[in-house]
N, C-alpha and C positions, 0 to 999 in steps of 0.2 A: 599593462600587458594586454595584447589584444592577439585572437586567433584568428588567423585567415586562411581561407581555402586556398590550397594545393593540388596542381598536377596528378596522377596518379605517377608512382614512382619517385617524387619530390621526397617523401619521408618525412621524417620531424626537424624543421631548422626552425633555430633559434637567429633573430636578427637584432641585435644591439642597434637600436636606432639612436643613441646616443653618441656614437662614434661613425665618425665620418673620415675620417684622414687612414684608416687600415680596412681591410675585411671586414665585416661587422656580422657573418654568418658562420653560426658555429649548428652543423649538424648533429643531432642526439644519436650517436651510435658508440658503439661502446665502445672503438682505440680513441674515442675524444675524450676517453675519462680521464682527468687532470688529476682529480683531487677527492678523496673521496673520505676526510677529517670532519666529521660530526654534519656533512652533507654528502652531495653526488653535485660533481663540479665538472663541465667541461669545457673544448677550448679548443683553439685552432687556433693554422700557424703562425696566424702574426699573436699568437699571446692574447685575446680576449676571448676574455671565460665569461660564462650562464653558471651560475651556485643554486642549491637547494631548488632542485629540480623534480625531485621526488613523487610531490602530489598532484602536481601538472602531468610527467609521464606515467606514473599511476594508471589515470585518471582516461589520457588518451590509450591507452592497454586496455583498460577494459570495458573502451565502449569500441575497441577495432579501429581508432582513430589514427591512419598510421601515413597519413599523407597533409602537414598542414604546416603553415608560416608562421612563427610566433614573435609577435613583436614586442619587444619590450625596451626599459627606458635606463637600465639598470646593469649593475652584474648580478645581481640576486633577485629573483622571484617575489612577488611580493609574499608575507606570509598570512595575511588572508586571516581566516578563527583556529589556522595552522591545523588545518584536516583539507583531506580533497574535495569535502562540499559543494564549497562553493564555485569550485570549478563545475560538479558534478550538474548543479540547477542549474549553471549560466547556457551549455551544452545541452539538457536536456533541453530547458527553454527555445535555445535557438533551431536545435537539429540537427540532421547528420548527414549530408551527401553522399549518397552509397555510387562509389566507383566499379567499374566492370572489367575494370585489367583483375588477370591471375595474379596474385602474390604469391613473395619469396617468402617460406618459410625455414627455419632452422629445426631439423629433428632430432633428439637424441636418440640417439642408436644402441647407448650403454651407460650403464651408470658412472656417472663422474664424479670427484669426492675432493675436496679439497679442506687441510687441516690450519688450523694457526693457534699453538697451543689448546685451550681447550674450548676454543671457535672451530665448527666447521661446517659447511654446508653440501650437501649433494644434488644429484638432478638424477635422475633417473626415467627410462620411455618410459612412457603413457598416452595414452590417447585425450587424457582429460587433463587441465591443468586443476592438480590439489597441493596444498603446501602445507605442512606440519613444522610448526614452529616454537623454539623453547628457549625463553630466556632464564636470565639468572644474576640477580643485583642481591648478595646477600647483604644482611647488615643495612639494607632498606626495606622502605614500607610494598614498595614495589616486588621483592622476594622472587620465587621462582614462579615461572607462568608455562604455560602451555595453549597454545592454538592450533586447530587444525581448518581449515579452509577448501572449500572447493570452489571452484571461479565459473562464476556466469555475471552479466553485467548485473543482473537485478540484484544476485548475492556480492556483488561488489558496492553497490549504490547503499544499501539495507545493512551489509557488516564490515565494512570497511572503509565508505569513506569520509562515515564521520570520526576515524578514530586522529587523536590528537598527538601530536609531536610531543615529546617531552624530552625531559632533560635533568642529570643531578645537577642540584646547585651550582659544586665544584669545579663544572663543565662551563660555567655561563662566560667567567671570565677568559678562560682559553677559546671560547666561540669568538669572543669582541676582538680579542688580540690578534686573533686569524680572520678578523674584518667579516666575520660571517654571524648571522641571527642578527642581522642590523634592524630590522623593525620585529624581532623579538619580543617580546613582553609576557604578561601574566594574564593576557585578555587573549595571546594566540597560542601559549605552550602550557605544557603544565611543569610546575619544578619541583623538582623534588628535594628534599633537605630530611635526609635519612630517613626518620620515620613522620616526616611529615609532608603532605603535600601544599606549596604555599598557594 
């Protein structure tokens, strides 16, 4: 995978340099989302998709990184020690080209709420991005959790992007069968097997 400077206005495209015979650019906006089963998958219309895209756009969010070319060799991301780390030092490392066009922003205006049995999330205005977040795995070691966050890069870099991908066990086999967590392992995810972490 490799990040290359962009246009302003360019946005975030993904280039499958693997494929040569269709399209091979699949832009990160959201009517590209394909698929979005134990990752964030998108895709364009000849049919090739980018999977497990996550820690990468993470990553370009909260350093303002919203103009860049992303080359890759694959349909999945690599998964890296499966946090945005390492995305995090290779960017700090290199640098940031700050562009001088105005950006389009999206504002909410009201709060918006969406349910799916007992999953929901809202957005609501605000002038600052914070995010309060509560999961719930009963009957694991994982149990209920609560986070709350407020975003600036340095508290994105410091509490966020070394947190790790994980997974229940149960889950691992329905990821391979959906061809997705291909380089997967116990050295980039953490798994879980009820109350133990392997």
């Amino acid at each position: 995978l490799n990040l290359m400077p962009a246009d302003a206005d360019t946005g975030v495209v993904f280039h499958r340099i693997d494929i040569h015979d269709k399209d091979n650019a699949v832009p990160a906006i959201w009517d590209r989302v394909v698929d979005t089963r134990m990752c964030t998958s998108i895709g364009n219309d000849d049919g090739v998709t980018v999977g497990t895209i996550e820690h990468l756009m993470a990553t370009l969010s909260a350093f303002g990184i919203d103009n860049v070319i992303v080359k890759i060799n694959s349909s999945e991301l690599p998964a890296l020690d499966g946090s945005s780390y390492e995305y995090v030092k290779k960017i700090v490392n290199t640098g940031i080209k700050v562009q001088h066009q105005k950006k389009s922003i999206f504002k909410i205006l009201k709060k918006v709420e969406v349910k799916n049995g007992d999953r929901f999330i809202s957005i609501a205005p605000s002038d600052e991005l914070s995010i309060n977040i509560s999961i719930n795995y009963p009957k694991t070691i994982i149990g209920s959790s609560q986070y709350f966050y407020e975003h600036s890069k340095d508290s994105f870099i410091k509490n966020l992007s070394m947190a790790r991908t994980y997974t229940l066990l149960k889950d691992v086999e329905k990821m391979r069968t959906a061809g997705l967590a291909i380089g997967g392992n116990l050295n980039n995810a953490i798994v879980v097997d009820k109350y133990q972490i392997l």
